[in-house]
PDB file of N, CA, C, O and CB in Angstrom:
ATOM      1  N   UNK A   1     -16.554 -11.318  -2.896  1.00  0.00           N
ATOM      2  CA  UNK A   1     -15.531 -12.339  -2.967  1.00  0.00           C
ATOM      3  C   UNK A   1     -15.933 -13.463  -2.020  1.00  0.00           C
ATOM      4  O   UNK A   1     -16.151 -13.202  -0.837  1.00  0.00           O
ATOM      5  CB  UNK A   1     -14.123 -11.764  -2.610  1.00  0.00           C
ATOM      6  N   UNK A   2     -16.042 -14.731  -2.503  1.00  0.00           N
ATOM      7  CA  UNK A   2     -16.687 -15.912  -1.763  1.00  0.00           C
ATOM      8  C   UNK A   2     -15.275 -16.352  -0.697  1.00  0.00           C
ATOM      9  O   UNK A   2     -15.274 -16.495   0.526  1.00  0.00           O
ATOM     10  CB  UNK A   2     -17.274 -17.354  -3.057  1.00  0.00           C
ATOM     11  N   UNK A   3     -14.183 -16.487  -1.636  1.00  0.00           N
ATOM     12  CA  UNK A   3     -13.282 -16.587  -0.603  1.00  0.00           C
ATOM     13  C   UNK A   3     -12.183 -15.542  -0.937  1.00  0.00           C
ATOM     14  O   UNK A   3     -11.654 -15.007  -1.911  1.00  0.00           O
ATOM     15  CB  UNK A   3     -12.755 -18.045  -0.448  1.00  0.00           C
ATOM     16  N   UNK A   4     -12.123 -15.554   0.883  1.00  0.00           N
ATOM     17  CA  UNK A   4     -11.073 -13.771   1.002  1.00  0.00           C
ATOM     18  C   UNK A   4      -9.782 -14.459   0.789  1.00  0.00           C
ATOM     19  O   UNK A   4      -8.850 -13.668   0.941  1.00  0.00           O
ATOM     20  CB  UNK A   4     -11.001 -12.605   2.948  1.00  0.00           C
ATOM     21  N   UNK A   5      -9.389 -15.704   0.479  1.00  0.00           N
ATOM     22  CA  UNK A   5      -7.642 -15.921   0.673  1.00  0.00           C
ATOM     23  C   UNK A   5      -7.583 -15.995  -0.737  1.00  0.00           C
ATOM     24  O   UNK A   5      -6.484 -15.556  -1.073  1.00  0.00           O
ATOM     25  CB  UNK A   5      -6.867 -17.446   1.614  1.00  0.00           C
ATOM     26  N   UNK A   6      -8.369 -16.408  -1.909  1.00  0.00           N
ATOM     27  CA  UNK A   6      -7.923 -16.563  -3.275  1.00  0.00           C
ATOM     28  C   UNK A   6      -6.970 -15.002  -3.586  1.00  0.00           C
ATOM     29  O   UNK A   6      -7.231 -13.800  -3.614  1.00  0.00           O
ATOM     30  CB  UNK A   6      -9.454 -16.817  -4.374  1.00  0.00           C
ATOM     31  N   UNK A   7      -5.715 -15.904  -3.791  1.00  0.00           N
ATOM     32  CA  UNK A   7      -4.880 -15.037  -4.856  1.00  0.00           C
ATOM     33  C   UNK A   7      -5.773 -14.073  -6.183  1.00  0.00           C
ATOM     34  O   UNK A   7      -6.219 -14.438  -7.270  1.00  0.00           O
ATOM     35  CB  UNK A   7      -3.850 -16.266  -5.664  1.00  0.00           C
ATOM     36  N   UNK A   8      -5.766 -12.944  -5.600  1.00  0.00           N
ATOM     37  CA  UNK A   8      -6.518 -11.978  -6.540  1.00  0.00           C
ATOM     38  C   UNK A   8      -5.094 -11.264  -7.775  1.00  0.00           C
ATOM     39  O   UNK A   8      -4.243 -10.540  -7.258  1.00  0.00           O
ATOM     40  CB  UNK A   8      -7.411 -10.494  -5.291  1.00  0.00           C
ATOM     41  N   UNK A   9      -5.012 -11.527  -9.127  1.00  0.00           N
ATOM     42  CA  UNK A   9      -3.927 -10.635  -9.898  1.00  0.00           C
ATOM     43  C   UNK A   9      -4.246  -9.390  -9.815  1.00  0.00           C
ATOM     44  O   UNK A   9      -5.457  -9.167  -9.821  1.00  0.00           O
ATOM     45  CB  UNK A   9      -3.741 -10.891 -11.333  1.00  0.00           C
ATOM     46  N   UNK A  10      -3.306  -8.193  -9.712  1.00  0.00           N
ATOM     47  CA  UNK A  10      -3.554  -7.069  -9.928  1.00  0.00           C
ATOM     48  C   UNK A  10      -3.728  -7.339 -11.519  1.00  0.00           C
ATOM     49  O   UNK A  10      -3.395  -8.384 -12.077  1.00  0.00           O
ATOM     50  CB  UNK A  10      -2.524  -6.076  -9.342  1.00  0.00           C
ATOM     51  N   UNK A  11      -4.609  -5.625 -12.474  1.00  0.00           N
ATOM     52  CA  UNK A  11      -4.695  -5.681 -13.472  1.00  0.00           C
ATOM     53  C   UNK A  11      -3.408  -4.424 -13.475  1.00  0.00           C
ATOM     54  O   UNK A  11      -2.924  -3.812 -12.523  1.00  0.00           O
ATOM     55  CB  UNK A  11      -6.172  -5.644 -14.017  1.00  0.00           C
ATOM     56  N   UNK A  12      -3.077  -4.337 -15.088  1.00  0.00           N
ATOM     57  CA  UNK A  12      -2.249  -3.787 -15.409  1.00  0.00           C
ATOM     58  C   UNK A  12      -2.159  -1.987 -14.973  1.00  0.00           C
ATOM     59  O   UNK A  12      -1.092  -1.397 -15.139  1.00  0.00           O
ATOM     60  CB  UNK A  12      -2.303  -4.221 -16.667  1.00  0.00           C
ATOM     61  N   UNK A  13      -2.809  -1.599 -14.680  1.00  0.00           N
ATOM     62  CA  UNK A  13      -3.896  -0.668 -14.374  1.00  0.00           C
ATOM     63  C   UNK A  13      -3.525  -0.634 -12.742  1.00  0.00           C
ATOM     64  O   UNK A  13      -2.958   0.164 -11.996  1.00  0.00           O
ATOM     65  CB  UNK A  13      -5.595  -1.258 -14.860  1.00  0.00           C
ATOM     66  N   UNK A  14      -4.021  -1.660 -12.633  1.00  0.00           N
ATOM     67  CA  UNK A  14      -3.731  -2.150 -10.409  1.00  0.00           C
ATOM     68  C   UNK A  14      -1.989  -1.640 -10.603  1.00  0.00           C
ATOM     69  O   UNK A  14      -1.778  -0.538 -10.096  1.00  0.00           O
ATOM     70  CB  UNK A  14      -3.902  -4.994  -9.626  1.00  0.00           C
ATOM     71  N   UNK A  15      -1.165  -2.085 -11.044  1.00  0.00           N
ATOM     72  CA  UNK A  15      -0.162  -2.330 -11.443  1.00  0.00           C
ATOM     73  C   UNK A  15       0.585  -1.118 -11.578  1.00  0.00           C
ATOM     74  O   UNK A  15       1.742  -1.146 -11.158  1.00  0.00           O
ATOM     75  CB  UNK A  15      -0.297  -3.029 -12.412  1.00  0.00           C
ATOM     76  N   UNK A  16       0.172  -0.111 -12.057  1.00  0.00           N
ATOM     77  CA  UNK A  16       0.858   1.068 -12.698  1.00  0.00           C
ATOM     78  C   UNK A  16       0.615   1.903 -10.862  1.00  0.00           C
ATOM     79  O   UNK A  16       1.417   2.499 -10.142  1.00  0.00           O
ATOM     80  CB  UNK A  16      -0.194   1.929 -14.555  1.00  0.00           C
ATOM     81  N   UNK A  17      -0.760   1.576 -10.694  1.00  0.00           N
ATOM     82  CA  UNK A  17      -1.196   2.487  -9.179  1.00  0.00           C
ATOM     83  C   UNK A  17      -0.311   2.212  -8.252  1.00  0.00           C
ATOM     84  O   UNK A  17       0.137   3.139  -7.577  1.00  0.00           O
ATOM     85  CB  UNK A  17      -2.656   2.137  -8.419  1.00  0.00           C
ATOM     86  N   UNK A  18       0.193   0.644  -7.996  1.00  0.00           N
ATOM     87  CA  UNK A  18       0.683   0.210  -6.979  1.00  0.00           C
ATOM     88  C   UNK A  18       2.206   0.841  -7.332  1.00  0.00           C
ATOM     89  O   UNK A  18       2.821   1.356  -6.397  1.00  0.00           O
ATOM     90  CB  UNK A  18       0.423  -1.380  -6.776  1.00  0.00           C
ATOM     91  N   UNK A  19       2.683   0.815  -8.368  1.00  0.00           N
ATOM     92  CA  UNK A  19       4.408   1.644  -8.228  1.00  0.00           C
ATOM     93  C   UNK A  19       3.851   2.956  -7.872  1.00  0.00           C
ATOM     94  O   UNK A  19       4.166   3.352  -6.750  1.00  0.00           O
ATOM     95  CB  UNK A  19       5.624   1.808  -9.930  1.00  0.00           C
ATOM     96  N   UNK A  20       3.149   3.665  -8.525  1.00  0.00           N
ATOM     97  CA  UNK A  20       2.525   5.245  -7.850  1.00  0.00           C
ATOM     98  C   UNK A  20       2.704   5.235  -6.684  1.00  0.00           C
ATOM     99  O   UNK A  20       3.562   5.986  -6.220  1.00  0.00           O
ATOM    100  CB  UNK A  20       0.995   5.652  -7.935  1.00  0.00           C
ATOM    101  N   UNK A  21       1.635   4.020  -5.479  1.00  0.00           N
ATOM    102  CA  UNK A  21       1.879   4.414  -4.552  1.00  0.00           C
ATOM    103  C   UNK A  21       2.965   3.824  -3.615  1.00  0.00           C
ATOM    104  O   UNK A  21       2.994   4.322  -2.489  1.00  0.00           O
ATOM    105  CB  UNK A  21       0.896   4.503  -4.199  1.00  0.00           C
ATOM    106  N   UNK A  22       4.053   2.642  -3.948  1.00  0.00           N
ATOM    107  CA  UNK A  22       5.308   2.820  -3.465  1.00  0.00           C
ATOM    108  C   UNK A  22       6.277   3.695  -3.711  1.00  0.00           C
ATOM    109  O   UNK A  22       7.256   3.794  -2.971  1.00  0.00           O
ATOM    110  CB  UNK A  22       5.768   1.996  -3.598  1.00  0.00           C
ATOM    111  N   UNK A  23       6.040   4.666  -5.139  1.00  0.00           N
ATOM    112  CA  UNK A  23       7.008   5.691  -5.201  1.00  0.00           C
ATOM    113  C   UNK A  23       6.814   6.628  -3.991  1.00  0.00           C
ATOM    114  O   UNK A  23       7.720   6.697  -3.161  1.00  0.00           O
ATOM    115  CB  UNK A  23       6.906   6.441  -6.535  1.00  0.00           C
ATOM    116  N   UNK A  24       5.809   7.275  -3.856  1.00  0.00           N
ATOM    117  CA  UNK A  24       5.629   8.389  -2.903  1.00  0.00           C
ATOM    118  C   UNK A  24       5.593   7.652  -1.816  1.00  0.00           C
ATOM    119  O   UNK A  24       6.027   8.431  -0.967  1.00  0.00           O
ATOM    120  CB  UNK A  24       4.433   9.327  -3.050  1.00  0.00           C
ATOM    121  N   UNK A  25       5.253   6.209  -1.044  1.00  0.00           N
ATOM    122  CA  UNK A  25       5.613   6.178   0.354  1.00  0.00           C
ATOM    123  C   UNK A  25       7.115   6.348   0.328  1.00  0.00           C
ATOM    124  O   UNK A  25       7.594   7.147   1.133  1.00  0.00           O
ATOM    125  CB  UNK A  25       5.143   4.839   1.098  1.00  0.00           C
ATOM    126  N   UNK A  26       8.168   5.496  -0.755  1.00  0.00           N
ATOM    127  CA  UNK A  26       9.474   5.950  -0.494  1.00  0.00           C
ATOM    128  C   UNK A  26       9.871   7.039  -0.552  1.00  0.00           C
ATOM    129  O   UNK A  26      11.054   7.275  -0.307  1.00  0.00           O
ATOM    130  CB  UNK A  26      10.183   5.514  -1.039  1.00  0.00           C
ATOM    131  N   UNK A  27       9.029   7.974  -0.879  1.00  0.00           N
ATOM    132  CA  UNK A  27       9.682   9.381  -0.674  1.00  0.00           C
ATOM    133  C   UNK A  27       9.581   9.485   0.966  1.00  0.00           C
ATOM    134  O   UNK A  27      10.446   9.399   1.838  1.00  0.00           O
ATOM    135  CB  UNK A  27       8.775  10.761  -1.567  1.00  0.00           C
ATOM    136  N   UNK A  28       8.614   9.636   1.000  1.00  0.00           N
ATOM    137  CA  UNK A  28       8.260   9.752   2.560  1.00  0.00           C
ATOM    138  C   UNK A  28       8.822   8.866   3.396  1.00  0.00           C
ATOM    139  O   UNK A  28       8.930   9.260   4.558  1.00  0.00           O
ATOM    140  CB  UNK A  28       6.894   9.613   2.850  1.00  0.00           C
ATOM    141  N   UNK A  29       9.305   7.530   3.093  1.00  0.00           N
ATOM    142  CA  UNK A  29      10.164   6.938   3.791  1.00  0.00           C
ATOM    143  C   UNK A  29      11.705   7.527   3.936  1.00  0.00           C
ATOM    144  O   UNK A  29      12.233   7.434   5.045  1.00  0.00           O
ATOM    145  CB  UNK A  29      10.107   5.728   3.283  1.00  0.00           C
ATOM    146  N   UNK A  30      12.371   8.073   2.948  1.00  0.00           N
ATOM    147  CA  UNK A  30      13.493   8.706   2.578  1.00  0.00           C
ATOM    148  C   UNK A  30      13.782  10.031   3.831  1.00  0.00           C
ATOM    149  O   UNK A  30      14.719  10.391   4.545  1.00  0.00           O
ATOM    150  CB  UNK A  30      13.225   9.231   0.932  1.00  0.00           C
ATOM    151  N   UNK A  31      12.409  10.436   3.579  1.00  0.00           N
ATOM    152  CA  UNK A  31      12.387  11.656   4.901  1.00  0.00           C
ATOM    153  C   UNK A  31      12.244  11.510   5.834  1.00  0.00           C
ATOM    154  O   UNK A  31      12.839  12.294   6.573  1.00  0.00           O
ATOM    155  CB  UNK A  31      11.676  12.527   5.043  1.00  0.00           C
ATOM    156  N   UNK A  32      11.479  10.559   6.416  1.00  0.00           N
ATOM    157  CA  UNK A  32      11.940   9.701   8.248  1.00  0.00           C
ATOM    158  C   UNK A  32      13.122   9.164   8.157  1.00  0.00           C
ATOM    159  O   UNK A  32      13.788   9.081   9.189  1.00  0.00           O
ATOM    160  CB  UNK A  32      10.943   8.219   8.891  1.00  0.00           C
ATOM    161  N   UNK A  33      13.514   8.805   7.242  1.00  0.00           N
ATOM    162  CA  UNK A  33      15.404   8.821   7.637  1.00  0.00           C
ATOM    163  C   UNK A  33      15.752   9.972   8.076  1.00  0.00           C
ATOM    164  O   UNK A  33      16.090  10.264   9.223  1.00  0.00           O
ATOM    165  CB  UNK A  33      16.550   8.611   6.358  1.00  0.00           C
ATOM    166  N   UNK A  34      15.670  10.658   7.131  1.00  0.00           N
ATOM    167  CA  UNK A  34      16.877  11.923   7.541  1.00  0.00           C
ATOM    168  C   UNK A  34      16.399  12.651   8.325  1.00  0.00           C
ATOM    169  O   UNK A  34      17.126  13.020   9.247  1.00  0.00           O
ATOM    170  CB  UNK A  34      17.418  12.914   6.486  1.00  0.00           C
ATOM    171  N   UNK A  35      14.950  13.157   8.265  1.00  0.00           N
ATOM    172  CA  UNK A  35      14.341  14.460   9.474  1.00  0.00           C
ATOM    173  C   UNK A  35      13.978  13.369  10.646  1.00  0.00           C
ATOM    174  O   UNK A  35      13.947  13.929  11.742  1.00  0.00           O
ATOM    175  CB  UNK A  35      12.533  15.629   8.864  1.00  0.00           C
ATOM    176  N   UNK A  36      13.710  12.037  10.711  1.00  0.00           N
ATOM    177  CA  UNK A  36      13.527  11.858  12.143  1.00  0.00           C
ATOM    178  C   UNK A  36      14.174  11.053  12.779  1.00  0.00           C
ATOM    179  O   UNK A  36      14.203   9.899  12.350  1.00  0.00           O
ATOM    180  CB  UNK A  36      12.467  11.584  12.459  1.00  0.00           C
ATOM    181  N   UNK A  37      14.888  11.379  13.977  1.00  0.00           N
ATOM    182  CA  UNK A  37      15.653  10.887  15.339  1.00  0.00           C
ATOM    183  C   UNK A  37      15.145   8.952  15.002  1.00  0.00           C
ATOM    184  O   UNK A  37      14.095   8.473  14.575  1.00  0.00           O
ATOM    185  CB  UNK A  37      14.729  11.908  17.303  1.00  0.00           C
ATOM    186  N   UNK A  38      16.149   8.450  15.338  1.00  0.00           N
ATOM    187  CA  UNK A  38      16.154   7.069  15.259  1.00  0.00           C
ATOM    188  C   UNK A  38      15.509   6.518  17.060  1.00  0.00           C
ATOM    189  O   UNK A  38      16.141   6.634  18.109  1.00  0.00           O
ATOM    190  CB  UNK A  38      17.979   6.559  14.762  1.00  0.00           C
ATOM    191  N   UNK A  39      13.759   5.793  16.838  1.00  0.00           N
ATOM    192  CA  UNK A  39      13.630   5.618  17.436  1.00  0.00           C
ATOM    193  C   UNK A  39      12.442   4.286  17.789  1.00  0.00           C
ATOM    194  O   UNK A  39      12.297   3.768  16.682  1.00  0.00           O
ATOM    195  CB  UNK A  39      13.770   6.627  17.606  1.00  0.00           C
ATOM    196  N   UNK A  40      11.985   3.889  18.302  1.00  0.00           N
ATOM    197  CA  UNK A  40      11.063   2.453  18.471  1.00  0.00           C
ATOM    198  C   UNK A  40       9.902   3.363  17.631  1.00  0.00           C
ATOM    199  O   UNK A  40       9.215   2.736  16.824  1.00  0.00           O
ATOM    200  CB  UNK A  40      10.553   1.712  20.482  1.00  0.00           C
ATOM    201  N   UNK A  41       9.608   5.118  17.822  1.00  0.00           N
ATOM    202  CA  UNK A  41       8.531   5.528  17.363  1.00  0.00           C
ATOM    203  C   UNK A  41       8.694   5.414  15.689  1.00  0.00           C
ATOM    204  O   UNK A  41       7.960   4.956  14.813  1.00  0.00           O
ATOM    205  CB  UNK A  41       8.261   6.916  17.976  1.00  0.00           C
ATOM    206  N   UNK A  42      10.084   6.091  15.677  1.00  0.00           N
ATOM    207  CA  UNK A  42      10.464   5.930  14.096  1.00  0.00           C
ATOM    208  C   UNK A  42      10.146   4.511  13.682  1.00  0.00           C
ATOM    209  O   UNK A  42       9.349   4.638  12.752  1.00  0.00           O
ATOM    210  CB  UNK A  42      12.119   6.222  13.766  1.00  0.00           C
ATOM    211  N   UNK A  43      10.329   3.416  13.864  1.00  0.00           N
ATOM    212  CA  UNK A  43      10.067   2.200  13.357  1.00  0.00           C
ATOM    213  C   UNK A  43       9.095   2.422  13.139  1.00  0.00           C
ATOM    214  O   UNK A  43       8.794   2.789  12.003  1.00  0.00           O
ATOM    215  CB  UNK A  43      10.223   1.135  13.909  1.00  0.00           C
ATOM    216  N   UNK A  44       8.179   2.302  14.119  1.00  0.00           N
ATOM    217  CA  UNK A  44       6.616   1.529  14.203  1.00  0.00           C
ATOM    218  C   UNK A  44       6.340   2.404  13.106  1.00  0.00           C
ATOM    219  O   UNK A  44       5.864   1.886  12.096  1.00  0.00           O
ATOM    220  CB  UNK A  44       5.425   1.630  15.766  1.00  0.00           C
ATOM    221  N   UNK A  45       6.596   3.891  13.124  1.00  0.00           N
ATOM    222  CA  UNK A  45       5.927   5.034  11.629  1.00  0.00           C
ATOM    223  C   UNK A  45       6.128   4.003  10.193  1.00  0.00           C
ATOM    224  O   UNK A  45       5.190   3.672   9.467  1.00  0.00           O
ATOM    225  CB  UNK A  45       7.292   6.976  11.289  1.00  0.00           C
ATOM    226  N   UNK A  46       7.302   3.673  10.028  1.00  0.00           N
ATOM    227  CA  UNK A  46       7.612   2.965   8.693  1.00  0.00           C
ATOM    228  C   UNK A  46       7.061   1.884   8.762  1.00  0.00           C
ATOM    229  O   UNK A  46       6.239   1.835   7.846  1.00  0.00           O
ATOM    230  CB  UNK A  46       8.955   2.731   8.319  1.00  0.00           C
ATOM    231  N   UNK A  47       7.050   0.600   9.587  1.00  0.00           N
ATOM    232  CA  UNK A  47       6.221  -0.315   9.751  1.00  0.00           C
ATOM    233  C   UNK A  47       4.402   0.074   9.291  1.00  0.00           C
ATOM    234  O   UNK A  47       3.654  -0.454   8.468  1.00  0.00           O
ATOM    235  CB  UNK A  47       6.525  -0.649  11.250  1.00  0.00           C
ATOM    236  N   UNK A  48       4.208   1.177  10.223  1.00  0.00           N
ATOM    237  CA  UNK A  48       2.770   1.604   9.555  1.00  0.00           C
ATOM    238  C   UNK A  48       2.476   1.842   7.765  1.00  0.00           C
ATOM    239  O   UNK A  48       1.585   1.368   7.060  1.00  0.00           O
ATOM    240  CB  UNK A  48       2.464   3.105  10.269  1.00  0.00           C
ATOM    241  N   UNK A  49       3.467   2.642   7.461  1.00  0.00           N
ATOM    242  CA  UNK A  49       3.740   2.873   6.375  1.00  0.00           C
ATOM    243  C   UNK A  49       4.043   1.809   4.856  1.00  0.00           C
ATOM    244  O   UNK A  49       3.650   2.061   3.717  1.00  0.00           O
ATOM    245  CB  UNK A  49       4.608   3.531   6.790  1.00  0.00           C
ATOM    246  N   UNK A  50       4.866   0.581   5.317  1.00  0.00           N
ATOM    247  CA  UNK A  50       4.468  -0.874   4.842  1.00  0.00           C
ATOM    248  C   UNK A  50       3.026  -1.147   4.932  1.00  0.00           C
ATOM    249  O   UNK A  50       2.290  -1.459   3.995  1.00  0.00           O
ATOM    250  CB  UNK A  50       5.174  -1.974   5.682  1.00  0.00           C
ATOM    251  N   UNK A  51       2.679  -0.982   6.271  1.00  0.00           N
ATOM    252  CA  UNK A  51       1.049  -1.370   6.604  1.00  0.00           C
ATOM    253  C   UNK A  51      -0.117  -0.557   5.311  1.00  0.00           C
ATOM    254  O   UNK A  51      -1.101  -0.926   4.669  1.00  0.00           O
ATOM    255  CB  UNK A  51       0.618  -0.576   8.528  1.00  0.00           C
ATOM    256  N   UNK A  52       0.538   0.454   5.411  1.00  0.00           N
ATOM    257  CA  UNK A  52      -0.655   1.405   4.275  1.00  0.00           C
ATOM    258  C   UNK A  52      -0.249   1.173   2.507  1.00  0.00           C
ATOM    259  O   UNK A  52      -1.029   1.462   1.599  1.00  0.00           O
ATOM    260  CB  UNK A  52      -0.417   3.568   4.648  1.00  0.00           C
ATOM    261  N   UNK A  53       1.066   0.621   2.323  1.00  0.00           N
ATOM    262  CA  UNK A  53       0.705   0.338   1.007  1.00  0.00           C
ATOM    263  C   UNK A  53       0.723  -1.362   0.706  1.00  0.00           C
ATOM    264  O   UNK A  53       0.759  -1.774  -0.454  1.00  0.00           O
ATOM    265  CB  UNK A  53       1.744   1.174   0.062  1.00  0.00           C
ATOM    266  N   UNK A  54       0.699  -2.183   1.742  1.00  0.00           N
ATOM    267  CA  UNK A  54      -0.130  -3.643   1.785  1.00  0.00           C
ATOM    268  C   UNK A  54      -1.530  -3.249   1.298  1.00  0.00           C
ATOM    269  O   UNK A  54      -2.091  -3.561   0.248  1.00  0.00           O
ATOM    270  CB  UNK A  54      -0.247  -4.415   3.454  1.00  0.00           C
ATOM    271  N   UNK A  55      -2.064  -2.297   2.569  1.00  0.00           N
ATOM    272  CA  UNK A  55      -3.590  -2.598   2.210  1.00  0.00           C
ATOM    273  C   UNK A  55      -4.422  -1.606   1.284  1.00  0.00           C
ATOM    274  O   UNK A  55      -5.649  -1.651   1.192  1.00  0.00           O
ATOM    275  CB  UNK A  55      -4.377  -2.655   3.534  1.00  0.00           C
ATOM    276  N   UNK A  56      -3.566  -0.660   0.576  1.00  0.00           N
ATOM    277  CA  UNK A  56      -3.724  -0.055  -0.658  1.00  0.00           C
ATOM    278  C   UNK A  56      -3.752  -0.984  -1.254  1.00  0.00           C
ATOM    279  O   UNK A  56      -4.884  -1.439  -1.420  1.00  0.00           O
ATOM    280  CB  UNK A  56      -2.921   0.826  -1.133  1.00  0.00           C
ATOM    281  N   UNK A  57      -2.748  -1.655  -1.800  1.00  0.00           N
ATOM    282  CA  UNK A  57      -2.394  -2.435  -2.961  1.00  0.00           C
ATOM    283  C   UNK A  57      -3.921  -3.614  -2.933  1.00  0.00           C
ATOM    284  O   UNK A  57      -4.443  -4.053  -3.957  1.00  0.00           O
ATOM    285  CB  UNK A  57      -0.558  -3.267  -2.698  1.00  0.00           C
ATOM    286  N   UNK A  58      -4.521  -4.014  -1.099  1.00  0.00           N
ATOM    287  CA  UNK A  58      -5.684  -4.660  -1.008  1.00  0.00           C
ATOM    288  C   UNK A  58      -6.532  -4.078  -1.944  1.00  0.00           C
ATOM    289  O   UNK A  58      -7.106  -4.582  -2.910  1.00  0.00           O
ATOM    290  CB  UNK A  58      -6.207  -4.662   0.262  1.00  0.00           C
ATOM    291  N   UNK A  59      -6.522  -2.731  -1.435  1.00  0.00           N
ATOM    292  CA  UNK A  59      -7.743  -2.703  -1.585  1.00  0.00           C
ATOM    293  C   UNK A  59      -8.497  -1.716  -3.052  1.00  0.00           C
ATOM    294  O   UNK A  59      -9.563  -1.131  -3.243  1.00  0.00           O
ATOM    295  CB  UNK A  59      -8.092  -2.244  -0.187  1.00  0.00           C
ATOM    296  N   UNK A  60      -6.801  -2.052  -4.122  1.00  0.00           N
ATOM    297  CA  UNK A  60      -7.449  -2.067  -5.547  1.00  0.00           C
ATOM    298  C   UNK A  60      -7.218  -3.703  -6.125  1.00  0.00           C
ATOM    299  O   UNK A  60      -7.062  -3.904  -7.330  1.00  0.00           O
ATOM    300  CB  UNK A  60      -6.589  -0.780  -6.664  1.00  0.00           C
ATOM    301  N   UNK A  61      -7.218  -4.297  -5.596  1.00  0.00           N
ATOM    302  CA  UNK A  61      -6.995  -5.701  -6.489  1.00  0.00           C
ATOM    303  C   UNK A  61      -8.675  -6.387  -6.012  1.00  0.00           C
ATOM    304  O   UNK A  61      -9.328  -7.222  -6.638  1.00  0.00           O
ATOM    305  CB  UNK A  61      -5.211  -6.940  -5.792  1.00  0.00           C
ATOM    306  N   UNK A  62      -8.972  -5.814  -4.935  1.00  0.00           N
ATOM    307  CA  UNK A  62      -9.959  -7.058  -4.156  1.00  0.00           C
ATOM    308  C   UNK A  62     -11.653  -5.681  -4.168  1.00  0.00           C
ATOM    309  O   UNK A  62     -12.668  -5.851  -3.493  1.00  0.00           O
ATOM    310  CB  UNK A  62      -8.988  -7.734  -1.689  1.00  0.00           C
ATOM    311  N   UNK A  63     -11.520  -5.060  -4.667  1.00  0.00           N
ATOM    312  CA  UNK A  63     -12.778  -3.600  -4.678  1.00  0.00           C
ATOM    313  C   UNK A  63     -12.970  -3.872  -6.053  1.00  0.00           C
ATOM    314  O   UNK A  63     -14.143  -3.524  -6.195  1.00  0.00           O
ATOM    315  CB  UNK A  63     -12.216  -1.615  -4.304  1.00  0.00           C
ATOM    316  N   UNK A  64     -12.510  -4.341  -7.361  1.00  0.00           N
ATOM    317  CA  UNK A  64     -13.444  -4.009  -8.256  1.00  0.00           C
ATOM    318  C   UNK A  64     -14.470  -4.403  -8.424  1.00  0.00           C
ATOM    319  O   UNK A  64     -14.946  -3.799  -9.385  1.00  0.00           O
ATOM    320  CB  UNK A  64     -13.180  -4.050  -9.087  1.00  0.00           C
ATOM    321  N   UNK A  65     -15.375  -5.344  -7.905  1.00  0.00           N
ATOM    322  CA  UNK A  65     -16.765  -5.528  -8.019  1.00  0.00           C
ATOM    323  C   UNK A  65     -17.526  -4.303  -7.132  1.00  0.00           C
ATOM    324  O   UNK A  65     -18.636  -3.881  -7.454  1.00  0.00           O
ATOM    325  CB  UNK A  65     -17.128  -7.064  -7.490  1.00  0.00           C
ATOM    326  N   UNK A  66     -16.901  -3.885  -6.173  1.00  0.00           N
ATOM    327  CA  UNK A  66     -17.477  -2.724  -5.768  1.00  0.00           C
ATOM    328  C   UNK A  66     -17.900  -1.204  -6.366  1.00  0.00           C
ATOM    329  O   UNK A  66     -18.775  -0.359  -6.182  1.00  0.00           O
ATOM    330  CB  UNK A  66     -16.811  -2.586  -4.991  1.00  0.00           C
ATOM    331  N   UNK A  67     -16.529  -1.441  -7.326  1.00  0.00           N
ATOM    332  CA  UNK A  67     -16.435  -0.211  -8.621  1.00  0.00           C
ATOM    333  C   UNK A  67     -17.569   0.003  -9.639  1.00  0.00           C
ATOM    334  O   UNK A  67     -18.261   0.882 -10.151  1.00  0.00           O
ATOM    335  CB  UNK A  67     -15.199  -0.538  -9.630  1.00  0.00           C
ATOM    336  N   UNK A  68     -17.267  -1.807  -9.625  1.00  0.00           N
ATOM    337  CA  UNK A  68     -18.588  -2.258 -11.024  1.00  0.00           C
ATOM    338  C   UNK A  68     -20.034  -1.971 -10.536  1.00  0.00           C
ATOM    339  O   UNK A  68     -20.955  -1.692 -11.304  1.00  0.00           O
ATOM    340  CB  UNK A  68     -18.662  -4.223 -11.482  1.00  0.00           C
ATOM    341  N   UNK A  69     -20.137  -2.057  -9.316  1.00  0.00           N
ATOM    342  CA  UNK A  69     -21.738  -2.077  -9.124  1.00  0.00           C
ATOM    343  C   UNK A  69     -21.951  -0.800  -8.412  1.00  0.00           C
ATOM    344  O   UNK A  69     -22.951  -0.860  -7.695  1.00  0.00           O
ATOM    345  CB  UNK A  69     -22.381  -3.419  -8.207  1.00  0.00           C
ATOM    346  N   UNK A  70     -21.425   0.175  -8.379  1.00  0.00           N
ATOM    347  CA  UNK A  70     -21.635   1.583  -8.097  1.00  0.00           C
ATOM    348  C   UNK A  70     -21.886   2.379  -9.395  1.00  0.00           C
ATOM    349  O   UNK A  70     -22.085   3.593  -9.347  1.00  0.00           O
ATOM    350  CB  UNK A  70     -20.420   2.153  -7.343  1.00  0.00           C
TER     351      UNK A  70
END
């Protein structure tokens, strides 16, 4: 990728993965509600957890030339 800021579309495909993987972080978000104590640690966990399906969602929209040439 010549430039890293161009708006990359997910494909339909990108698309179906990325609800996959916000379904199961909200599961797992659902369960630091209820099993864990409300705390600055609890945040930062879910904050991380935003953090990991941002750069999921990166890193199938912006890897397929990597796919292609493997």
């Amino acid at each position: 990728m010549s430039n890293p800021f161009e708006y990359v579309p997910p494909s339909e495909e990108d698309i179906e993965v990325m609800r996959t993987i916000s379904a199961k972080l909200a599961d797992l978000y659902e369960f630091v509600q209820v099993g864990v104590p409300r705390s600055s640690e609890r945040t930062l966990g879910i904050r991380k957890l935003q953090e990991a399906r941002m750069w999921l969602n990166a890193a199938l929209v912006l890897n397929h030339d990597v796919e292609e040439a493997a």
